[in-house]
C-alpha positions in Angstrom: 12.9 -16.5 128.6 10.2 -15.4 131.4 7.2 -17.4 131.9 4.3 -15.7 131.7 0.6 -16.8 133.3 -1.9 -17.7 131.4 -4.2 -14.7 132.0 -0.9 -12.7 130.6 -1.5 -15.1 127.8 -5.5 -14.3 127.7 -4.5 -9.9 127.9 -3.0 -10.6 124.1 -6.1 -10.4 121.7 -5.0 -12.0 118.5 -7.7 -11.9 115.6 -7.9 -13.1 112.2 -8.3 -10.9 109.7 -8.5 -10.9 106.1 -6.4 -8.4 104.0 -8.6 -6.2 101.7 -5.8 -3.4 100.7 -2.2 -3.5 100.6 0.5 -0.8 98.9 3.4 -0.5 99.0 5.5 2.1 101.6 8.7 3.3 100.6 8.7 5.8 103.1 9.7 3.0 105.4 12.7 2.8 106.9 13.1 -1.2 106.0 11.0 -2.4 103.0 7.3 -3.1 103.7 4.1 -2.8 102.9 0.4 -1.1 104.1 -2.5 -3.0 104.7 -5.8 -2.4 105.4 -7.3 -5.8 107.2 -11.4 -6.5 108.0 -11.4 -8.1 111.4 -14.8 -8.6 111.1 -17.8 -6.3 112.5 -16.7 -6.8 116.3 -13.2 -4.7 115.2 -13.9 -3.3 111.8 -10.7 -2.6 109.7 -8.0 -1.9 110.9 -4.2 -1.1 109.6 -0.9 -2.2 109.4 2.5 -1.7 108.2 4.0 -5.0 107.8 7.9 -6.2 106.9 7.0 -8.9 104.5 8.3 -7.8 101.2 10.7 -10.6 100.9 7.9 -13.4 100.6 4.9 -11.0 99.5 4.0 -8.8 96.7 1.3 -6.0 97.7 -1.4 -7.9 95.2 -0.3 -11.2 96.7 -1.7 -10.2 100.3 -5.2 -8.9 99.2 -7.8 -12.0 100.2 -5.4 -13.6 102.6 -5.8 -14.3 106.0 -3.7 -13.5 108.2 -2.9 -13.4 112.5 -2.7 -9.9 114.0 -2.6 -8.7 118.0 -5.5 -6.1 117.7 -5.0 -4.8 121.2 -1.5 -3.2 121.5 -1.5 0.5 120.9 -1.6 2.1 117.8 2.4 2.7 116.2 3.1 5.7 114.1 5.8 4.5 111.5 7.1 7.5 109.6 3.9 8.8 107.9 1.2 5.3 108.9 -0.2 4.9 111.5 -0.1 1.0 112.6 -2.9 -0.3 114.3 -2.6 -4.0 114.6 0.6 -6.5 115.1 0.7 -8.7 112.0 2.6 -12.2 112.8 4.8 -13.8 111.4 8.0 -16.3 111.4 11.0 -15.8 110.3 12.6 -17.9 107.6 16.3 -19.2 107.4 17.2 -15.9 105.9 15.9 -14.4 108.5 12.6 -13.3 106.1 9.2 -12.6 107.7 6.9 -15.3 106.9 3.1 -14.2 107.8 1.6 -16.3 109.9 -2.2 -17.6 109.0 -5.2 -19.8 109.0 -4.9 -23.2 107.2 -8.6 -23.1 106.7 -10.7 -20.1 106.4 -12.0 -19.2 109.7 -14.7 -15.9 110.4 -12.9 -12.3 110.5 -12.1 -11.5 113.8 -12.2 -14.9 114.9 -10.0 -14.9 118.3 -6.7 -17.1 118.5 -7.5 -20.4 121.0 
């Protein structure tokens, strides 16, 4: 893998957000689900389509925190347009496991 500077490092903005909507989107090619995520008042809300139907249920997600990049370029995916990166892990199974505060933290609170 290429190293990277740290000022490439500092050019990814990753946020915390919390989830305030999620549905579900079967017009996805692969299973997943919609959310609508506050990033606080810096950012506002902001969407994403996100590949976590494996661990997540659409009423699971709403009120959790989670880690986004809010600076890549928005991503039409078939009919959604994605906004924001959500991150994750992936499981044994290979299964996306979100990635997320372990205490609540401010929306929009920047990665350190």
């Amino acid at each position: 893998m290429a190293e990277i500077s740290f000022d490439d490092f500092l050019a990814v903005d990753i946020r915390a957000g919390t989830v305030l909507r999620a549905e579900p989107f079967p017009e996805a090619r692969k299973p997943a689900i919609k959310l609508w995520i506050d990033f606080g008042p810096e950012i506002g809300e902001r969407k994403s389509s996100a590949q976590v139907t494996a661990h997540y249920a659409p009423e699971d997600l709403v009120g959790r925190q989670v880690m986004a990049v809010v600076n890549f370029p928005p991503r039409q995916i078939g009919p959604f347009m994605s906004e924001v990166l959500v991150l994750g892990v992936h499981d044994a199974a290979r299964a996306v496991v979100l990635l997320s505060p372990d205490h609540p933290v401010p929306d929009g609170e920047r990665m350190c």
